[in-house]
C-alpha positions in Angstrom: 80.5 94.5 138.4 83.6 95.9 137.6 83.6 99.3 135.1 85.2 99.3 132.3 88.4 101.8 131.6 87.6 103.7 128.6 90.1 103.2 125.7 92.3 105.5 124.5 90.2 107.0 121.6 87.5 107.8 123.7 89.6 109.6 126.7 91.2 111.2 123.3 86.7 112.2 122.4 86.6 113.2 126.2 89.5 115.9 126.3 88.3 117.5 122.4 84.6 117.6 123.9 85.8 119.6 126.9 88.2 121.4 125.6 85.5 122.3 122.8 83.2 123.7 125.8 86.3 125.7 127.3 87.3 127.5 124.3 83.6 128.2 123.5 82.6 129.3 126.9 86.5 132.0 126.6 85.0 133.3 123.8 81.2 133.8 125.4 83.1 135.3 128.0 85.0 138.0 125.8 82.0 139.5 125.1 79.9 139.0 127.8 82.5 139.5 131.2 80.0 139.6 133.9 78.0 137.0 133.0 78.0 134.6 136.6 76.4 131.2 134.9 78.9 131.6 132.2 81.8 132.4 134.3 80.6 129.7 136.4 80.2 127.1 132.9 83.5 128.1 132.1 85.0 126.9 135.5 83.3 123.7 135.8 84.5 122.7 132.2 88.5 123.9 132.9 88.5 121.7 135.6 86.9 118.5 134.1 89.5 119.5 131.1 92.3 119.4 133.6 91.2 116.4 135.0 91.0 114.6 131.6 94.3 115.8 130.4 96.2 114.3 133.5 94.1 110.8 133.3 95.3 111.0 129.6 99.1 111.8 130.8 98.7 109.0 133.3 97.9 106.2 130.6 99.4 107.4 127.7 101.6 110.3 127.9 101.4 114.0 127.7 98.8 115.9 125.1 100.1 119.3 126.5 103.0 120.8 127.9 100.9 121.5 131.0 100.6 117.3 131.9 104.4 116.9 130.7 106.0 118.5 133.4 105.1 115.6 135.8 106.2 113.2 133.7 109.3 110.8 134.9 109.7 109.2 131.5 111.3 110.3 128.3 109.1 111.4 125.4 108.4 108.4 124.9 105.1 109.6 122.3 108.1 110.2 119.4 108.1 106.5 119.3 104.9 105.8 118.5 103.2 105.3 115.2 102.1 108.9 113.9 98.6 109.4 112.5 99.6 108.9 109.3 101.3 105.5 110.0 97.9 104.1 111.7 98.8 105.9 115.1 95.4 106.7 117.4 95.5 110.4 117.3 
């Protein structure tokens, strides 16, 4: 059976959850340096952030300047309806 692609709202959940955890974990950290399981927390959750911000980029264009840089087309997001005109952000 096939999986289903997750919509757009919920890749949008994905990226705040994870980046929730990485900013979290940077704080932890600012306070607490040397701590190896949350140095290693920290790590696992910047990639999976990474990871969701270019599968983002890939289906719907760029959330961050770091996922525009590889993209070929124009900014095509000012287009789109805004979140006050019933747009998905």
């Amino acid at each position: 059976m096939a999986q289903r692609q997750p919509t757009r709202k919920q890749m949008l959940q994905w990226v705040n959850l994870v980046s929730f955890a990485v900013v979290e974990a940077n704080l932890y950290l600012d306070t607490h340096p040397t701590d190896p399981a949350a140095l290693s927390y920290f790590k696992e959750y910047n990639q999976l952030r990474s990871q969701a911000l270019e599968e983002y980029a890939s289906m719907y264009g760029p959330l961050t300047v770091d996922t525009a840089i590889g993209c070929q087309r124009k900014w095509e997001w000012v287009h789109e309806p805004w979140p006050w005109e019933g747009g998905s952000c």
